[in-house]
C-alpha positions as CSV (number, residue, x, y, z in Angstrom):
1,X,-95.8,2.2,43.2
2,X,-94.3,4.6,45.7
3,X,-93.4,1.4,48.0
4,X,-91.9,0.0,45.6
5,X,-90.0,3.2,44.1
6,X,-88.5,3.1,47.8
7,X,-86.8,0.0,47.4
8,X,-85.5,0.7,43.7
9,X,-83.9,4.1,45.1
10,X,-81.4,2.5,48.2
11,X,-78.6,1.6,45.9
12,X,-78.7,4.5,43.3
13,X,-79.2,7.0,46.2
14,X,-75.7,5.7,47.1
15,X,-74.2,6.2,43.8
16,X,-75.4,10.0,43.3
17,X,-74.4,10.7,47.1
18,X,-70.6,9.9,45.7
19,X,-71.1,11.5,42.7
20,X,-72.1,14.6,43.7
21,X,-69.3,14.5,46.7
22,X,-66.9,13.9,43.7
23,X,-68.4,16.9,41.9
24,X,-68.0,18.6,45.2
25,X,-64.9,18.2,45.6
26,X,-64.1,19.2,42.0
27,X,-65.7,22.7,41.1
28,X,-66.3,24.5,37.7
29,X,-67.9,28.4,37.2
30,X,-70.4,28.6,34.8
31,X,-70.1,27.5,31.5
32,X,-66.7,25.6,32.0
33,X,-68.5,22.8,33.7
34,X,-66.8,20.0,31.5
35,X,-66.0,17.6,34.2
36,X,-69.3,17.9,35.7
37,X,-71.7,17.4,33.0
38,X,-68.6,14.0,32.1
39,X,-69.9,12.6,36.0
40,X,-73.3,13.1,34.9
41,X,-73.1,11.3,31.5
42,X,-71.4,7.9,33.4
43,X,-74.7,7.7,35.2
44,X,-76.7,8.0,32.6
45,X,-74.6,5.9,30.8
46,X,-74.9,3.0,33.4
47,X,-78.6,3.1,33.7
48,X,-79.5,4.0,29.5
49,X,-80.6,7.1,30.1
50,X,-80.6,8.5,27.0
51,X,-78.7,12.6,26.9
52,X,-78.1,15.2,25.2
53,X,-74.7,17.7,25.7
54,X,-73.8,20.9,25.2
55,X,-77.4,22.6,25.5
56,X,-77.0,26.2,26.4
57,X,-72.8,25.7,25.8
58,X,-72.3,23.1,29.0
59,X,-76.0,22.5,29.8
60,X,-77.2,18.9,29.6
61,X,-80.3,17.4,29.2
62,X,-81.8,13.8,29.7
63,X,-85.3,12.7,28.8
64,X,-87.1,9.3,30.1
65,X,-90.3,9.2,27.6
66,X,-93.1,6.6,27.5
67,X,-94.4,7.9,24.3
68,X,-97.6,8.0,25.8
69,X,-100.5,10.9,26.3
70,X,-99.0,12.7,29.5
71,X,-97.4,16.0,30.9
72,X,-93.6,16.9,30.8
73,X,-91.9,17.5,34.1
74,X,-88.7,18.9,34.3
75,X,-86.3,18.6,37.0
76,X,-83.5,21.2,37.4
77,X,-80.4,21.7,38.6
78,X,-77.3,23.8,38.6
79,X,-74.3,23.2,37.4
80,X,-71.4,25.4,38.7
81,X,-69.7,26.6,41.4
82,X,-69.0,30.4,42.7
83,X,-65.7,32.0,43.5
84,X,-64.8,31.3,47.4
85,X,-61.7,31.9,48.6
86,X,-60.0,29.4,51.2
87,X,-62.5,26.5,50.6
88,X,-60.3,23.1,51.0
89,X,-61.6,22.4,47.4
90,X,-61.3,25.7,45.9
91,X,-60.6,25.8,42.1
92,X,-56.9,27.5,41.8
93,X,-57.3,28.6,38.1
94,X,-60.9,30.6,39.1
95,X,-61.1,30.4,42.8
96,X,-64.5,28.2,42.0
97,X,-66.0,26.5,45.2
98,X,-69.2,24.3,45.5
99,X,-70.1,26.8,48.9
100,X,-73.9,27.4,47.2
101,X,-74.6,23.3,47.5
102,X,-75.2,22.6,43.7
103,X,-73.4,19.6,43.5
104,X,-76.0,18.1,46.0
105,X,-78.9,20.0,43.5
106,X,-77.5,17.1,40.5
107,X,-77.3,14.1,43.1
108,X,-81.1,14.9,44.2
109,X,-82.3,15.0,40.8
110,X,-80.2,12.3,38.9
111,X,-81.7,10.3,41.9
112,X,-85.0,11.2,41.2
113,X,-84.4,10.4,37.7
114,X,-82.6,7.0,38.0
115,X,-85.3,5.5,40.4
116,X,-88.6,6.6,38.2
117,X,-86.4,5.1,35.2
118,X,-85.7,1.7,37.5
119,X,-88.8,1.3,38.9
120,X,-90.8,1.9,35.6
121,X,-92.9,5.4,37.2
122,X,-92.7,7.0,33.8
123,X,-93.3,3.9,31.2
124,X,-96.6,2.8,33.5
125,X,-98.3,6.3,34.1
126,X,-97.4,7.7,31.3
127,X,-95.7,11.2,30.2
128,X,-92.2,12.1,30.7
129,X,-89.4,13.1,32.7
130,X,-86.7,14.9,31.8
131,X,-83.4,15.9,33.8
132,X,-82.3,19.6,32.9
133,X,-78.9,20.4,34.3
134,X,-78.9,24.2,33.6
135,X,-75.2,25.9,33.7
136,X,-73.7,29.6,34.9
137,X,-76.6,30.0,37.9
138,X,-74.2,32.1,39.5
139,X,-73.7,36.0,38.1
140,X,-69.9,35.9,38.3
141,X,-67.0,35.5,35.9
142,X,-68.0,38.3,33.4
143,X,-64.7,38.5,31.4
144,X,-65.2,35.4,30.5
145,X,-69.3,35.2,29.7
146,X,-68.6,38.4,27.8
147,X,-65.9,36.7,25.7
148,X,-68.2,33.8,24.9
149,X,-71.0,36.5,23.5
150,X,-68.7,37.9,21.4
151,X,-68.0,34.4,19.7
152,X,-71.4,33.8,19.8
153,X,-71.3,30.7,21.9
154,X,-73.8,32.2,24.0
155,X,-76.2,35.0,24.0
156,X,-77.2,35.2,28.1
157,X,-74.5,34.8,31.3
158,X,-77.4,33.4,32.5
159,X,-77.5,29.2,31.7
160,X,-81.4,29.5,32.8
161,X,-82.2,32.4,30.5
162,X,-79.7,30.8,27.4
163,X,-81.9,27.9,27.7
164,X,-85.2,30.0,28.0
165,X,-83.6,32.0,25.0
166,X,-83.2,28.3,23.0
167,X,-86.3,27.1,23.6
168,X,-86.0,24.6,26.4
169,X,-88.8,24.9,28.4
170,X,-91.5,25.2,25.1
171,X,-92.9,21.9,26.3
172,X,-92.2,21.3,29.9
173,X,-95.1,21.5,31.6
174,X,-93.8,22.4,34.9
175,X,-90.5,22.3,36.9
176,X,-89.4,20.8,39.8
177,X,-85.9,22.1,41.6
178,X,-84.7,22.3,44.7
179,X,-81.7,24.5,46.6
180,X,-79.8,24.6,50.0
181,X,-81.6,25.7,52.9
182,X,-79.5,28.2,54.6
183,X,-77.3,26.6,57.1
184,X,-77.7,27.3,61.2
185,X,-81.8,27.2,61.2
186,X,-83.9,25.1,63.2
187,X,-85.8,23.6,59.9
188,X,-85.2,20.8,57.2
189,X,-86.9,22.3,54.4
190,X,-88.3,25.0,53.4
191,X,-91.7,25.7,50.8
192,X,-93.3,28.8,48.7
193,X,-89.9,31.2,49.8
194,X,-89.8,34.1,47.4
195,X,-86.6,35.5,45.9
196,X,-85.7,39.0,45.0
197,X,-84.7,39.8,41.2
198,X,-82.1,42.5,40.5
199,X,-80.3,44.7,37.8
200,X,-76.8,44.8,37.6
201,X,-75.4,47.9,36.5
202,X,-72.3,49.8,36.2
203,X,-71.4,53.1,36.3
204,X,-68.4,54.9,34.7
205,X,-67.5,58.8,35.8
206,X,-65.4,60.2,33.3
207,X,-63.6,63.4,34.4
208,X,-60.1,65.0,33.2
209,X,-56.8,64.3,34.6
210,X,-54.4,66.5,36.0
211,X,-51.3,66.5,37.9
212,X,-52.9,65.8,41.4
213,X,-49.7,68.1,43.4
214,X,-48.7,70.6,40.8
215,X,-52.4,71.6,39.6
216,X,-55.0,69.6,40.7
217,X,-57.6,73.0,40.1
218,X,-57.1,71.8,36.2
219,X,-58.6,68.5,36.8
220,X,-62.2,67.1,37.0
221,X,-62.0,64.1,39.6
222,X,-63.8,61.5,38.7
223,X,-63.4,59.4,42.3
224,X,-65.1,62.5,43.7
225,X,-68.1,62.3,41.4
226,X,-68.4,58.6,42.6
227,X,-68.3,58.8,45.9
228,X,-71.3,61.7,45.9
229,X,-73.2,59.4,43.9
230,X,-72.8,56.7,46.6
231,X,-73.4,59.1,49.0
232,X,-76.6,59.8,47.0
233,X,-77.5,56.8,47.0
234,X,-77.3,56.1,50.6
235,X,-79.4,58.6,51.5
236,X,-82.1,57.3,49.4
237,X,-82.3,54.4,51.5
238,X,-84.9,55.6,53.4
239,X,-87.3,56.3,50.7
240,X,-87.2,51.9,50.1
241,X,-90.9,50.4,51.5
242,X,-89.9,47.5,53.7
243,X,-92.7,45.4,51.6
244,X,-90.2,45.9,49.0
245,X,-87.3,44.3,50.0
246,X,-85.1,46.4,48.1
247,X,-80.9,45.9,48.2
248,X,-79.0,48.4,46.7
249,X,-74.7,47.2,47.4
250,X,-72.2,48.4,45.0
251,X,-68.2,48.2,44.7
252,X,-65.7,50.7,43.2
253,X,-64.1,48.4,40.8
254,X,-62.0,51.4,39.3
255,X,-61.0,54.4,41.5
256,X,-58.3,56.3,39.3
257,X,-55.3,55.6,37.0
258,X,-52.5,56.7,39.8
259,X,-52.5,58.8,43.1
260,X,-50.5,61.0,41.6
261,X,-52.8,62.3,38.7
262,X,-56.6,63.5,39.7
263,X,-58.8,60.1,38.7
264,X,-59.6,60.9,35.2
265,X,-62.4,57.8,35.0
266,X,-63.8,55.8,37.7
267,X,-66.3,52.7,37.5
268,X,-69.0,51.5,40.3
269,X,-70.7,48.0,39.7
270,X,-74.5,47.8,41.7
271,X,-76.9,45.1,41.8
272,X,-80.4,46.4,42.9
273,X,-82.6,43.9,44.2
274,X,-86.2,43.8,45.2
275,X,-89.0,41.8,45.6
276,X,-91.2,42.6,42.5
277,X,-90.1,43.9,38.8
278,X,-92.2,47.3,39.7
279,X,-90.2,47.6,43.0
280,X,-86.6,46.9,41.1
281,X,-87.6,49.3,38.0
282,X,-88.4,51.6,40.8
283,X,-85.5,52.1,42.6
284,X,-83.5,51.8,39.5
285,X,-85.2,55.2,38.2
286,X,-83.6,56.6,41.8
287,X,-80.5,55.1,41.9
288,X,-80.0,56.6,38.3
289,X,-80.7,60.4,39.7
290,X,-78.0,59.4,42.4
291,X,-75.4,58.6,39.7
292,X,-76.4,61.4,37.3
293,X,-76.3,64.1,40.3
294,X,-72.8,63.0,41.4
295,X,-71.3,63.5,38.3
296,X,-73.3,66.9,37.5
297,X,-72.3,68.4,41.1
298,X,-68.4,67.8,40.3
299,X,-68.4,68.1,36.2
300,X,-68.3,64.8,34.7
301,X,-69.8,62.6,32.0
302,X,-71.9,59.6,33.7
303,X,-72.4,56.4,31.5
304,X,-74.8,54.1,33.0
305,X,-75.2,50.7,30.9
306,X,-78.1,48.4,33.2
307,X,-77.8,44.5,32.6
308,X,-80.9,42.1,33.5
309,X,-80.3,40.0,36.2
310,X,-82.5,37.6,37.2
311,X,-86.7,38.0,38.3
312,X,-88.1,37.7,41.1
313,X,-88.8,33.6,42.0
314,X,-92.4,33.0,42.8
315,X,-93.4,29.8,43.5
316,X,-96.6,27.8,42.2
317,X,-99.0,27.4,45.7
318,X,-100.6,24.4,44.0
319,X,-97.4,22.6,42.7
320,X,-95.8,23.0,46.3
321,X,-98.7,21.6,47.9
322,X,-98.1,18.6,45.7
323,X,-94.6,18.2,47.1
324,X,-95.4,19.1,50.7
325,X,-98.0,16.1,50.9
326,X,-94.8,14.0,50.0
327,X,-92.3,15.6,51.8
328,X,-94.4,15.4,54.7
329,X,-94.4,11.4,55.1
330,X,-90.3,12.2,55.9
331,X,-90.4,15.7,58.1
332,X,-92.4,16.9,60.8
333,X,-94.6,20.1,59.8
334,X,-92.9,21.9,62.8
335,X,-89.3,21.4,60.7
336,X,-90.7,23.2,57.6
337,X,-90.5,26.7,56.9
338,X,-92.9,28.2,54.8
339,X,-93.5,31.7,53.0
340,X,-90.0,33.2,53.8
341,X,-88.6,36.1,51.4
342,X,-84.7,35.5,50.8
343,X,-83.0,39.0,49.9
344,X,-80.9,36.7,47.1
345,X,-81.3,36.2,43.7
346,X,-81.3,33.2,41.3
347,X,-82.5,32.7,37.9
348,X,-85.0,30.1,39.0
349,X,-87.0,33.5,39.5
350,X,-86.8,33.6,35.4
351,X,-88.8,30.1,35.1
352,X,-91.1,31.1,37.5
353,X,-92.1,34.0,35.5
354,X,-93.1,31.4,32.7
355,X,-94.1,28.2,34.1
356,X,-95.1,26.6,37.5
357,X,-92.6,25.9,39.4
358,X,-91.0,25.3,42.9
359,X,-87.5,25.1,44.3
360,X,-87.8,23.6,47.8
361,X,-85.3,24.4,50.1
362,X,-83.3,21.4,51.4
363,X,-81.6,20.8,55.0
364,X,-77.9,18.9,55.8
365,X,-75.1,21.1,55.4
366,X,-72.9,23.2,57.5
367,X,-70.9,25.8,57.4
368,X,-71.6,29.3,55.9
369,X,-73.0,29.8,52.6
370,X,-70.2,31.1,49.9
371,X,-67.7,30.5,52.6
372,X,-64.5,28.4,52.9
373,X,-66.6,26.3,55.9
374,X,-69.1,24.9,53.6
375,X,-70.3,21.3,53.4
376,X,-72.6,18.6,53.4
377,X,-73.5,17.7,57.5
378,X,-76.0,15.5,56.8
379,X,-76.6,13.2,53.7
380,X,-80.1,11.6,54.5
381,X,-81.1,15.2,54.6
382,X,-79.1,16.5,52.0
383,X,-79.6,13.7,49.4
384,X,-82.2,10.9,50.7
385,X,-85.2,12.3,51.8
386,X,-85.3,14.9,49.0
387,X,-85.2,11.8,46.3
388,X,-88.1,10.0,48.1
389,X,-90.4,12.9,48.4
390,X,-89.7,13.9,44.6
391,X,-90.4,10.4,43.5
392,X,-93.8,10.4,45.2
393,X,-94.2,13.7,43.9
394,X,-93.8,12.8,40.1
395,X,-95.8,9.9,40.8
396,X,-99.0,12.2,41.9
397,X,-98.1,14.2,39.1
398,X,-98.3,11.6,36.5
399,X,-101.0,9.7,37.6
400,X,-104.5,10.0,36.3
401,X,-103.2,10.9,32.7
402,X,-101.5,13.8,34.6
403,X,-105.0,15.3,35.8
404,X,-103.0,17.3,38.7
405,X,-100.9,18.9,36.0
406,X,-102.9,20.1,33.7
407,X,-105.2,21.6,36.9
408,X,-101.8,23.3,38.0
409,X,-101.6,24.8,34.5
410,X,-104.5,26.1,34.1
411,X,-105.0,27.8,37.2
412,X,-101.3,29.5,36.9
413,X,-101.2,32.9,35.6
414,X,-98.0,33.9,33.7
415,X,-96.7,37.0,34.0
416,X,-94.4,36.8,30.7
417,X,-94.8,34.4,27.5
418,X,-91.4,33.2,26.1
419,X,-91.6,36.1,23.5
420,X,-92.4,38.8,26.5
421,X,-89.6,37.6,28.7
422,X,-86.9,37.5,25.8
423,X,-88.2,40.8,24.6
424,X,-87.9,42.1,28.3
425,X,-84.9,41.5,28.9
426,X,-83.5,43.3,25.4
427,X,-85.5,46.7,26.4
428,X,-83.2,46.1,29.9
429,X,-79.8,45.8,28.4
430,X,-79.4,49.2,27.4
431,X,-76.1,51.8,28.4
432,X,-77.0,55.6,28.7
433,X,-74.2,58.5,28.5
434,X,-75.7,61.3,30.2
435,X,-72.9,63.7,29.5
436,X,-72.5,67.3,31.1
437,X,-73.2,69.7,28.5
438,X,-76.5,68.1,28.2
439,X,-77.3,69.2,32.0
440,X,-76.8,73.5,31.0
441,X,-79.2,75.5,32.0
């Protein structure tokens, strides 16, 4: 079956390698990602795949189903692009740029998808397959995703946790993704990596203006309470464990009205990022003290409001070992990197949480990643091999009435149901005014 699935795949490989260039070469942030999911519909058009649009706003979905007694594996992908500046196929209306590879994510798994429909994987084994292309992976744009909330188009800036939110993963089984290897290594792919999770959170300092020449002494400056607090902050950087992997990085995105009047408000935006929800919540509590201390020391109000990024990604051992025996028939052992931490985020982390899953990271492209250099280098790597070893993958998977599944299932341990992860992420959206006359002794 494999064998065969090889031949099948040659001439749709070569249609998704062009589609995803196209989409490449014509990016869309989250949740505008109209043209995108219109490239993916023509495929599944051509090979009667049947779809359906507009899941989680501009998500799509596409389901091959034997009606028979079997597992349902999902294959994900992301949709959009992130704000790049420069890139030779930058978006002018958002600065959007395809410079985190997802464009190649939807040519891997449309031709995993296409082949297993072609060669007949899913209709003899039994099961069934379903392509989830999952928009807004990247945390950026927030005018706009806080617009759409207020319509009520969307309740999460997070396409993953919108579709976690409706219900999309109830009866998937397990999930299947893959993402671009960072560029300049000596590997092709890479297995069981861990991601760090992260808050996002902003802080406003609100203080009292004054004329910042004729009487500054009447004032209460706000920009002064901020940069204590990232002062503060600094110096708690030596209290993070290195087994943590903790990031704390913030921007002033509001540092006065004029420099003529003492900066009545201020506003700092912070992601805090560690390897484990314990570690995050941890040095969230200390960041916090940081904030509330500047503000005390120089007299002002302190609103903090904390917005759930993503969780940390943990990937299934036994699902990975799955696709390693596949992947292996295409890449030398000494070319795959294994049980690496990356200090990024992504809200494949938010699956994992819930399900088994794996995102393998994938070799062939150049350049830097969120730069105005990135590319595809190599497309065998990029697009080719990937397919194959998926295919055979899905075929182990589905075999024996899906005996391989339901072992990975049960010996998975969840660390949220639906209902805990949902309800987790409400008790972390939350804003806090910590004002001054609260802080007399």
């Amino acid at each position: 079956m494999k064998t065969n699935a090889k031949q099948v795949a040659m001439p749709i490989i070569e249609k998704v390698v062009d589609i995803a260039e196209e989409i490449f070469k014509n990016p869309e942030l989250g949740y505008k990602e109209v043209r995108t999911v219109g490239e993916i519909i023509k495929f599944l058009e051509a090979y009667n795949i049947p779809y359906t649009k507009e899941v989680a706003y501009t998500g799509i979905i596409a389901t091959i189903d034997s009606g028979k007694e079997g597992p349902h594996i999902g294959l994900v992908c992301d949709l959009d692009a992130v704000p790049t500046n420069g890139h030779p196929y930058c978006n002018p209306q958002d600065n959007g740029a395809h410079t985190c590879g997802h464009y190649a994510q939807i040519g891997v798994m449309l031709g995993v998808l296409g082949t297993i429909k072609e060669a007949g994987i899913v209709e003899a084994l039994g099961g069934k397959v379903s392509f989830i292309g999952t928009p807004a992976e990247e945390f950026v744009d927030f005018d706009y995703r806080h617009e759409l909330m207020a319509q009520g188009k969307i309740k999460y800036a997070s396409g993953k946790q919108e579709m976690i939110h409706l219900g999309v993963f109830e009866d998937v089984d397990l999930v299947l993704s893959c993402h671009t290897l960072g560029t300049g290594m000596p590997y092709d792919a890479e297995i069981d990596a861990t991601l760090n999770g992260f808050i996002k959170k902003r802080a406003v300092f609100h203080g009292k203006a004054a004329h910042a020449g004729a009487n500054p002494s009447q004032g209460i400056n706000a920009l002064n309470a901020a940069n204590l607090a990232m002062t503060g902050i600094n110096f708690l950087r030596e209290t993070f464990k290195e087994e943590d992997a903790i990031r704390v990085h913030f921007m002033l995105v509001e540092g006065g009205q004029s420099v003529n009047t003492i900066p009545e408000r201020t506003t700092l935006d912070m992601y805090i990022r560690g390897k484990s929800v314990e570690a995050i919540m941890n040095a969230n509590e200390k960041v916090d003290r940081a904030l509330r201390a500047g503000g005390l020391a120089i007299g002002c109000d302190v609103e903090i409001t904390d917005t759930p990024g993503y969780f940390p990604l943990r990937q299934d051992r036994n699902l990975t070992k799955v696709v390693e025996d596949n992947m292996r028939h295409y890449i030398q052992a000494e070319r795959i990197l294994r049980d690496g931490h990356g200090f990024a985020s992504g809200d494949m982390g938010d699956i994992s949480m819930i399900i088994p899953t794996v995102e393998i990271g994938t070799g062939g492209f150049v350049g830097t990643m969120h730069g105005k250099d990135f590319q595809t280098e190599d497309a065998n790597m990029a697009y080719n091999i990937p397919i194959h070893y998926f295919i055979g993958t899905i075929v182990d998977l589905l075999s024996d009435k899906g005996q391989k599944v339901y072992e990975i299932k049960e010996n998975f341990k969840p660390i949220f149901t639906r209902d805990e992860y949902l309800k987790t992420l409400e008790n972390l959206n939350q804003t806090r005014m910590y004002k001054l006359e609260d802080t007399k002794c």
